[in-house]
N, CA, C and O atoms as a Tinker XYZ file with bonds, in Angstrom:
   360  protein
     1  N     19.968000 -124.372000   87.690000    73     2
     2  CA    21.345000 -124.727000   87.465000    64     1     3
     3  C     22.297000 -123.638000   87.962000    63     2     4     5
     4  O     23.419000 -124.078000   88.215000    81     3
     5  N     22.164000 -122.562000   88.129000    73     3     6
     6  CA    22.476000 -121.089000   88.806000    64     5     7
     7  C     23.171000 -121.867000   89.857000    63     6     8     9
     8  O     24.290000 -122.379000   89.896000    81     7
     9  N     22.059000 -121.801000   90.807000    73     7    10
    10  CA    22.417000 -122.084000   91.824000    64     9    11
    11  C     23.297000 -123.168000   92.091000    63    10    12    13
    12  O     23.988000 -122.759000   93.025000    81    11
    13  N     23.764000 -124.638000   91.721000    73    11    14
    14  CA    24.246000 -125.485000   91.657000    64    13    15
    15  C     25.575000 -125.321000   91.150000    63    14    16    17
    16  O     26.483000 -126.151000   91.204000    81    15
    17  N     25.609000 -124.042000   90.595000    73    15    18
    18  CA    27.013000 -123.881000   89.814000    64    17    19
    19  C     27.680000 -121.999000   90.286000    63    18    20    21
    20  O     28.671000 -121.325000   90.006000    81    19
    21  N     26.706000 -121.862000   90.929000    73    19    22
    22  CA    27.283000 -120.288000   91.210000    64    21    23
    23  C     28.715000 -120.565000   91.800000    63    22    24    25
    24  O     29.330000 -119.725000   91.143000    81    23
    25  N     29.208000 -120.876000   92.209000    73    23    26
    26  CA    30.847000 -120.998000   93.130000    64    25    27
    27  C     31.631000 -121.029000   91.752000    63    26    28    29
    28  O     32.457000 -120.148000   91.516000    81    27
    29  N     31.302000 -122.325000   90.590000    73    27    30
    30  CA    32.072000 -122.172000   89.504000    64    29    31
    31  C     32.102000 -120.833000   89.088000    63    30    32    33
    32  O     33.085000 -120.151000   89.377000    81    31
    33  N     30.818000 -120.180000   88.213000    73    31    34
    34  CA    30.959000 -118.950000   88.325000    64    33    35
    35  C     31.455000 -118.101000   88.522000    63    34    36    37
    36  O     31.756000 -117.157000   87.792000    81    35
    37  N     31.746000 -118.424000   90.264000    73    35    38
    38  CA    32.310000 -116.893000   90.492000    64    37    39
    39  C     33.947000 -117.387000   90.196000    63    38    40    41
    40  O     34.874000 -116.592000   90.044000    81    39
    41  N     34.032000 -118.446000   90.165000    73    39    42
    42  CA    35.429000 -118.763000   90.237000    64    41    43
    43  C     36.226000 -118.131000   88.544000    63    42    44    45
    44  O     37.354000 -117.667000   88.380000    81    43
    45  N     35.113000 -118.360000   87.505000    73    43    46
    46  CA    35.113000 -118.094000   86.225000    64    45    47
    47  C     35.889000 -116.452000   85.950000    63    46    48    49
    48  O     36.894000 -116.085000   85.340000    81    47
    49  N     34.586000 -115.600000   86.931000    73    47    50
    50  CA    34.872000 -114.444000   86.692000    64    49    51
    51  C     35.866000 -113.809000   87.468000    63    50    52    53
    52  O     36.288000 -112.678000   87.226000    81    51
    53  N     36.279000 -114.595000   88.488000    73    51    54
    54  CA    36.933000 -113.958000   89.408000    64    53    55
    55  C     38.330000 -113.639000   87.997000    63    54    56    57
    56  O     38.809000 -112.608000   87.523000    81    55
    57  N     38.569000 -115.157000   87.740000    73    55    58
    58  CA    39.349000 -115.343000   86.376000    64    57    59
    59  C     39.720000 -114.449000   85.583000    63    58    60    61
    60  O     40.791000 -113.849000   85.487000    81    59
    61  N     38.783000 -114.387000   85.020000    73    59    62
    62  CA    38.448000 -113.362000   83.639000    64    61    63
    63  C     37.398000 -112.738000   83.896000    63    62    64    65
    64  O     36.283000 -113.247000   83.777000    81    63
    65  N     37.677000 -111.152000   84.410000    73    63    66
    66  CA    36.495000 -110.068000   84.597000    64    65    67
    67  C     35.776000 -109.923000   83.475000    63    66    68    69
    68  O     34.613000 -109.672000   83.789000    81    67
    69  N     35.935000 -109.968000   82.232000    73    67    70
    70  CA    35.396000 -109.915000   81.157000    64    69    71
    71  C     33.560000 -110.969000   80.898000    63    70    72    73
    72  O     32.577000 -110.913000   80.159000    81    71
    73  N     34.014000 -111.708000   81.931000    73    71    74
    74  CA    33.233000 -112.481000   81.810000    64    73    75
    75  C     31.470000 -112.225000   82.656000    63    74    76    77
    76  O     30.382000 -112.796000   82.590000    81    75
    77  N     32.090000 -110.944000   83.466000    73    75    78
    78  CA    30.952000 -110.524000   84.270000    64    77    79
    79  C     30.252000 -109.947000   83.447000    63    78    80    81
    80  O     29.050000 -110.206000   83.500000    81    79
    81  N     30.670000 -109.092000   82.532000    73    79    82
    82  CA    29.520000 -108.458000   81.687000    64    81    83
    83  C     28.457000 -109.696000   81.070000    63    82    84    85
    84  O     27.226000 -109.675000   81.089000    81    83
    85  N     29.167000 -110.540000   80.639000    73    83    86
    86  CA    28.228000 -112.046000   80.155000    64    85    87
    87  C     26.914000 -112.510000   81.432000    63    86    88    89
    88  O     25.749000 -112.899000   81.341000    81    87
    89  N     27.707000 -112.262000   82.404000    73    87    90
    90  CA    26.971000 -112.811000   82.953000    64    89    91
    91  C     25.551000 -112.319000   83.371000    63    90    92    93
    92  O     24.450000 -112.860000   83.270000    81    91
    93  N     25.999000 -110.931000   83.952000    73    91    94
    94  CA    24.683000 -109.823000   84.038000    64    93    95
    95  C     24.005000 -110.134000   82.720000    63    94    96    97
    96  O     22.926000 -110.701000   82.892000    81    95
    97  N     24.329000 -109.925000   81.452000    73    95    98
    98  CA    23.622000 -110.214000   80.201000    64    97    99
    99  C     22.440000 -111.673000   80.117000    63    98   100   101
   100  O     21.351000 -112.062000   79.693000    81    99
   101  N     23.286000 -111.926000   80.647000    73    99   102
   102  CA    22.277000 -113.357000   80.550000    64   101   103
   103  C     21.635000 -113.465000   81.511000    63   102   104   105
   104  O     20.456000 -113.712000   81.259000    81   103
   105  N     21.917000 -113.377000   82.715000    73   103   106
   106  CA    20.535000 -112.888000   83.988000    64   105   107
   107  C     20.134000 -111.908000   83.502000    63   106   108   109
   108  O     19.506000 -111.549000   84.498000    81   107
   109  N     19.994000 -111.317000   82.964000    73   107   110
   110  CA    18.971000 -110.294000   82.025000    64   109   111
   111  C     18.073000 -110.731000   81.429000    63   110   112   113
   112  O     16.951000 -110.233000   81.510000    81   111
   113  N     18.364000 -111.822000   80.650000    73   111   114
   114  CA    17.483000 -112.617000   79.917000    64   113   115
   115  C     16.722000 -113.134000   80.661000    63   114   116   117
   116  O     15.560000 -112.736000   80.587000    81   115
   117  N     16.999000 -114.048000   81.513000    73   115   118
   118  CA    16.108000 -114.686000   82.500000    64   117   119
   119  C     14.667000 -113.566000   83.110000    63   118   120   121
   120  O     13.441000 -113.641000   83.023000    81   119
   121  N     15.697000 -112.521000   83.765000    73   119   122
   122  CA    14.685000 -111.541000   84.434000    64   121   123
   123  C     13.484000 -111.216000   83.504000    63   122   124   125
   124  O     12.332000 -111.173000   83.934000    81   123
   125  N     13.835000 -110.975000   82.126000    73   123   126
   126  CA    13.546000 -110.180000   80.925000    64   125   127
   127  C     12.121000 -111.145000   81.298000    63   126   128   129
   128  O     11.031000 -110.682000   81.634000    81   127
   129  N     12.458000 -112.554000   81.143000    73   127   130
   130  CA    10.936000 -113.225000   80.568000    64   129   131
   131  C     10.314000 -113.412000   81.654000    63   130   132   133
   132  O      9.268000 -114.058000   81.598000    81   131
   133  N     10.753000 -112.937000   82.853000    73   131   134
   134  CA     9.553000 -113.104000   84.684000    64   133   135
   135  C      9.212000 -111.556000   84.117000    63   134   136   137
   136  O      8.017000 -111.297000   83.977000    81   135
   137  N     10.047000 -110.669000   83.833000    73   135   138
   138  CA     9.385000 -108.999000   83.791000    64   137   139
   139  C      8.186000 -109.067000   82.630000    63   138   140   141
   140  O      7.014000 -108.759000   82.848000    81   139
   141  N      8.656000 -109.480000   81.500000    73   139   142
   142  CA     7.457000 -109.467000   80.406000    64   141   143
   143  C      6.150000 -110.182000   80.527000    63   142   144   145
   144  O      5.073000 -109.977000   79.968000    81   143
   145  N      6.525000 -111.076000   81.402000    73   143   146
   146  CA     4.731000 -111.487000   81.824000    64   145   147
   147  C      4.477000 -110.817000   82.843000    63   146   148   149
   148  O      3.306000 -110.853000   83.219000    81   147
   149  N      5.260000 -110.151000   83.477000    73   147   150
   150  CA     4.030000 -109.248000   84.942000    64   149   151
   151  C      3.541000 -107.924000   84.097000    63   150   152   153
   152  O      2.390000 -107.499000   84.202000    81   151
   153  N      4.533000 -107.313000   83.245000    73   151   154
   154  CA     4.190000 -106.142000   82.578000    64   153   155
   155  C      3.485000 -106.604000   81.743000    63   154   156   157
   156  O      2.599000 -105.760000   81.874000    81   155
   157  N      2.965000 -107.500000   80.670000    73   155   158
   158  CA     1.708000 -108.194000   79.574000    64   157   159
   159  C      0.346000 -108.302000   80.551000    63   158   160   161
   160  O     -0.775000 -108.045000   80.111000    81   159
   161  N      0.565000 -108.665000   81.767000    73   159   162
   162  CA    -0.355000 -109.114000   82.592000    64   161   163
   163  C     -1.178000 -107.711000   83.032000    63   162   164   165
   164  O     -2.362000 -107.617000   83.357000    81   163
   165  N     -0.149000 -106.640000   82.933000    73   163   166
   166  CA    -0.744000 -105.232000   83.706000    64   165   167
   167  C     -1.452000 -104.423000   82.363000    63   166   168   169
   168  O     -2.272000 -103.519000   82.520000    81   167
   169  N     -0.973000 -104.924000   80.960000    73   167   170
   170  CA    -1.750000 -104.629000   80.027000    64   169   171
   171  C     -0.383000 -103.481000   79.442000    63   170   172   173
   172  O     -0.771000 -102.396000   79.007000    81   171
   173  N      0.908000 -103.710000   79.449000    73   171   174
   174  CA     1.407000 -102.857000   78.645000    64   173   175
   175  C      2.006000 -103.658000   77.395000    63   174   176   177
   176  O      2.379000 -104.823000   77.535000    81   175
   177  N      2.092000 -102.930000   76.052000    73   175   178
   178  CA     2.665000 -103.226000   74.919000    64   177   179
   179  C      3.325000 -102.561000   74.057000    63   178   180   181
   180  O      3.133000 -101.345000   74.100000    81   179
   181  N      4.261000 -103.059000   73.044000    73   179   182
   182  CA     5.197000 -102.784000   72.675000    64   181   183
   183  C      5.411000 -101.423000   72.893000    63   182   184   185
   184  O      5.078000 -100.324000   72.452000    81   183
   185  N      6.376000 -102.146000   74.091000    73   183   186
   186  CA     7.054000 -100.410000   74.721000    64   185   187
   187  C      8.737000 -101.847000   75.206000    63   186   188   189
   188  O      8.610000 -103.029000   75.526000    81   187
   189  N      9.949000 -101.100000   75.065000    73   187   190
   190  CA    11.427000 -100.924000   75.542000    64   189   191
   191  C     11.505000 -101.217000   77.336000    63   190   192   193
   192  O     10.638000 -100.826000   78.118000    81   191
   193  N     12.359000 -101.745000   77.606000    73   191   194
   194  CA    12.756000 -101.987000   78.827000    64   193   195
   195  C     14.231000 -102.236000   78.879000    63   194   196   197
   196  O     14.755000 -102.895000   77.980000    81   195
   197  N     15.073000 -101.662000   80.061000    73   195   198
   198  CA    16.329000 -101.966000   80.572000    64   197   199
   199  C     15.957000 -102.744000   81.869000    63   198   200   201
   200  O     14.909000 -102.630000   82.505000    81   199
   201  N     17.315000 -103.785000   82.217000    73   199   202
   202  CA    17.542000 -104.416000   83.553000    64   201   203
   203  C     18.739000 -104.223000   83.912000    63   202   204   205
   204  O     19.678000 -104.641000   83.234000    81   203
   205  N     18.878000 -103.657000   84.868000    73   203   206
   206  CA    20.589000 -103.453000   85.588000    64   205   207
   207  C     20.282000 -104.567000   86.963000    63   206   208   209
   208  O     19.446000 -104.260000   87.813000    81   207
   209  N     21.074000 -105.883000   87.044000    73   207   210
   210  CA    21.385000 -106.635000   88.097000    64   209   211
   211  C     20.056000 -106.253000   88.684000    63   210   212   213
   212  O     19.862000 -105.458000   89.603000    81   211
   213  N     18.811000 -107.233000   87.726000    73   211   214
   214  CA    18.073000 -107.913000   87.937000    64   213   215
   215  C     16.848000 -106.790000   88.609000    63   214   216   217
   216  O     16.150000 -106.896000   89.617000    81   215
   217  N     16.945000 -105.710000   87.577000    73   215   218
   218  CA    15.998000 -104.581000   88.630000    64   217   219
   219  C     15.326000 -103.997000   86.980000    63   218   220   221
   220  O     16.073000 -104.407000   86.091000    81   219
   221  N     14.256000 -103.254000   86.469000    73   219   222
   222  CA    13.912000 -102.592000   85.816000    64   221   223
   223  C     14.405000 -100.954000   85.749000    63   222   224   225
   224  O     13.940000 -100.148000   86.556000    81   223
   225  N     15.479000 -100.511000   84.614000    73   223   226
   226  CA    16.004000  -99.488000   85.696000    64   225   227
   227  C     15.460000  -98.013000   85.046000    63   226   228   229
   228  O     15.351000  -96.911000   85.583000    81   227
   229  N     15.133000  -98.512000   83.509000    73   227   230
   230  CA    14.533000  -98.072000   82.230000    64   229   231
   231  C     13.256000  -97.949000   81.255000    63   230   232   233
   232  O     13.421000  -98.592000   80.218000    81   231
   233  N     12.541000  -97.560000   81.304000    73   231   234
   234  CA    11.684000  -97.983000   80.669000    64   233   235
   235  C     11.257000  -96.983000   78.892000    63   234   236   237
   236  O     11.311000  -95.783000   79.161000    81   235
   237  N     10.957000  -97.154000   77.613000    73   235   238
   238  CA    10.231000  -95.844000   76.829000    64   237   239
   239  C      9.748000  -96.848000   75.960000    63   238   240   241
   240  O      9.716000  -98.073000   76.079000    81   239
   241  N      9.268000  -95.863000   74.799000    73   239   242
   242  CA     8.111000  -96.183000   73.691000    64   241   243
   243  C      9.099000  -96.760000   72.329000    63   242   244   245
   244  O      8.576000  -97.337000   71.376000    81   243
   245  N     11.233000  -96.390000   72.455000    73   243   246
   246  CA    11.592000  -96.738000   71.700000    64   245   247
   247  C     13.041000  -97.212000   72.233000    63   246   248   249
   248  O     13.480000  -96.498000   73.135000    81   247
   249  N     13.918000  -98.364000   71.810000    73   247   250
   250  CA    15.019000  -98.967000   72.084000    64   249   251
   251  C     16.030000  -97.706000   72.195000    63   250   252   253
   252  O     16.893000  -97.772000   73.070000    81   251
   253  N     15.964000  -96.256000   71.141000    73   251   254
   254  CA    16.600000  -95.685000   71.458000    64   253   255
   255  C     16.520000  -94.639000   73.001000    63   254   256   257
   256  O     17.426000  -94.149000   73.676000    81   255
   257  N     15.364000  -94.604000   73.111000    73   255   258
   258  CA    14.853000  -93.678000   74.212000    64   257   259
   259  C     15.055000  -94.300000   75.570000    63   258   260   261
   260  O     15.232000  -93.592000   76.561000    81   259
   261  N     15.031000  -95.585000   75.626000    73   259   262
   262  CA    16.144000  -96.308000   76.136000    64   261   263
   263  C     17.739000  -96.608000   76.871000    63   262   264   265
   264  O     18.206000  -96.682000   78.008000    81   263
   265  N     18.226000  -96.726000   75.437000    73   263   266
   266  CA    19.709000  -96.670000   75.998000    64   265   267
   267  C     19.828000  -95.134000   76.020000    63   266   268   269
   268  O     21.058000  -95.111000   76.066000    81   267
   269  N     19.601000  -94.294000   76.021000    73   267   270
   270  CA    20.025000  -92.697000   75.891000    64   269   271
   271  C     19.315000  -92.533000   78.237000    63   270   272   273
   272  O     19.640000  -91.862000   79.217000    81   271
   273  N     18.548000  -93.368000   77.988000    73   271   274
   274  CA    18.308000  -93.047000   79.338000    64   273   275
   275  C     19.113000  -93.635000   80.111000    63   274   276   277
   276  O     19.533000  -93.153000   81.163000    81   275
   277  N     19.385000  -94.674000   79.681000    73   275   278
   278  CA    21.003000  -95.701000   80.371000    64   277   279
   279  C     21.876000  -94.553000   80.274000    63   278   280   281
   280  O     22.218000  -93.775000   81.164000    81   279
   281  N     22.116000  -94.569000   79.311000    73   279   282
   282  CA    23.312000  -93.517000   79.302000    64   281   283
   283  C     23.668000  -92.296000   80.406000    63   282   284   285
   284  O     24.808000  -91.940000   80.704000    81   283
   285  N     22.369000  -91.721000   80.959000    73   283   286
   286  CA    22.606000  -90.746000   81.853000    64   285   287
   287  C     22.404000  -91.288000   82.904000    63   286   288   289
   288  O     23.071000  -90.736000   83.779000    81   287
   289  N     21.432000  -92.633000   83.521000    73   287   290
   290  CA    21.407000  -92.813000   84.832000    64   289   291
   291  C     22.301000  -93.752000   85.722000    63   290   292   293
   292  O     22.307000  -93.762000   86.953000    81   291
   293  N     23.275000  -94.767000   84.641000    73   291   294
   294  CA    23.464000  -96.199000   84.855000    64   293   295
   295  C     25.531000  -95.664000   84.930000    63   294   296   297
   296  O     26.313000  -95.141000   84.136000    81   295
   297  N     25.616000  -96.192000   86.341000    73   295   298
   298  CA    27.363000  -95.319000   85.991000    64   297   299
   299  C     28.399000  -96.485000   85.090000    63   298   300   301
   300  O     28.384000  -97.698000   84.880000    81   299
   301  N     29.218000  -95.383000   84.746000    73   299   302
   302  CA    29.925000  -96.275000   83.452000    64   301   303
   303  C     29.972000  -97.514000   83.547000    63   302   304   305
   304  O     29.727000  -98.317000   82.648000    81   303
   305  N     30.306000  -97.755000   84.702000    73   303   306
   306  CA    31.766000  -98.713000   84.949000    64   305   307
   307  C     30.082000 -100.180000   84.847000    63   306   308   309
   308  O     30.172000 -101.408000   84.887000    81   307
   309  N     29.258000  -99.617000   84.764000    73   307   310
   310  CA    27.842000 -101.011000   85.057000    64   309   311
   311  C     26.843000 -100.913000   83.592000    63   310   312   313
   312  O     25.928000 -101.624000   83.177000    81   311
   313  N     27.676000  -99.357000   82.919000    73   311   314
   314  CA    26.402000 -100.007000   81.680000    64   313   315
   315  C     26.461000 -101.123000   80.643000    63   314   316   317
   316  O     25.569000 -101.352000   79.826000    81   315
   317  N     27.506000 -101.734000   80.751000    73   315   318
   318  CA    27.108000 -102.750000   79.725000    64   317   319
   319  C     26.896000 -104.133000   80.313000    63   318   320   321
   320  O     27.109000 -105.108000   79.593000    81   319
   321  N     26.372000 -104.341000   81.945000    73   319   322
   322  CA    25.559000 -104.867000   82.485000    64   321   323
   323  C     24.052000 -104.362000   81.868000    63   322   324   325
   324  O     23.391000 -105.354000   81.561000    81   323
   325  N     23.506000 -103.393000   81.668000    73   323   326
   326  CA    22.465000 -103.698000   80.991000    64   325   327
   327  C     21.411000 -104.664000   80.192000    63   326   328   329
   328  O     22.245000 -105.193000   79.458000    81   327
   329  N     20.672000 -105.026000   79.966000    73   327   330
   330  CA    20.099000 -106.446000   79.490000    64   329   331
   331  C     18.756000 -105.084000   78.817000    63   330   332   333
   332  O     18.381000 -104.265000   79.656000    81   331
   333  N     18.166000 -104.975000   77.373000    73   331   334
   334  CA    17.573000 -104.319000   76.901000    64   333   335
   335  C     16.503000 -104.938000   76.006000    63   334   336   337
   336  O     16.904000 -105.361000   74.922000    81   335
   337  N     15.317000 -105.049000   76.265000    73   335   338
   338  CA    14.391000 -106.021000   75.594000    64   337   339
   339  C     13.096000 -105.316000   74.948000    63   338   340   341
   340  O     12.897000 -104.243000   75.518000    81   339
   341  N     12.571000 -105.463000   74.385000    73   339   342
   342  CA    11.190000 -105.481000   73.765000    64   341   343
   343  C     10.314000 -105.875000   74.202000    63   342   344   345
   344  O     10.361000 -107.105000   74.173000    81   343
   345  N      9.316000 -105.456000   74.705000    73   343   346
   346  CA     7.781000 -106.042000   75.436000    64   345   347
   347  C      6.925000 -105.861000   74.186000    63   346   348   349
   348  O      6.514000 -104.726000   73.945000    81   347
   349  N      6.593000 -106.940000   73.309000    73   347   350
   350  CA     5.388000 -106.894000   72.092000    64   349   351
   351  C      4.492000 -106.970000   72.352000    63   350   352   353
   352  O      3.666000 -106.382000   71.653000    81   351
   353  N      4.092000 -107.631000   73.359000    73   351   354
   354  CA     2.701000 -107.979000   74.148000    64   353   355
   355  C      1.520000 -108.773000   73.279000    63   354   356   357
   356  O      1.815000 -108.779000   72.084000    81   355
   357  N      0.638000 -109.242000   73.482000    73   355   358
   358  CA    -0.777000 -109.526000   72.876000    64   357   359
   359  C     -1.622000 -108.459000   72.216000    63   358   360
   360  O     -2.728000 -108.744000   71.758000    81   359
């Protein structure tokens, strides 16, 4: 549906910039559940992950160890594009 509607989209945010942070957030989600089965598949578990525009940019053993690593690598103006998930694994 992305695709079928991206022009609205951009038309949305062009709108209301506010709305880009939503959006990265939620392609986060998406990415989140293609990333958690390649990383379950390679045998890692409950370990933290960041996504900046659809990339893994973060990885530790705790949500805080995490955003503290956002914090220094991810420039302002894109960290709350971030998308931050939990891998529980099997």
């Amino acid at each position: 549906m992305r695709l079928q509607y991206g022009g609205k989209i951009d038309e949305l945010i062009k709108k209301d910039s506010s709305l880009l942070t939503v959006y990265h957030q939620e392609m986060g989600k998406v990415h989140a559940r293609t990333f958690g089965r390649s990383l379950s598949e390679i045998g890692l578990r409950n370990a933290w992950f960041a996504i900046v525009e659809g990339e893994i940019v973060a990885g530790g053993c705790t949500r805080a160890e995490v955003e503290r690593i956002l914090d220094e690598i991810v420039p302002v103006e894109k960290r709350d594009f971030a998308y931050v998930f939990h891998l529980k694994g099997k």
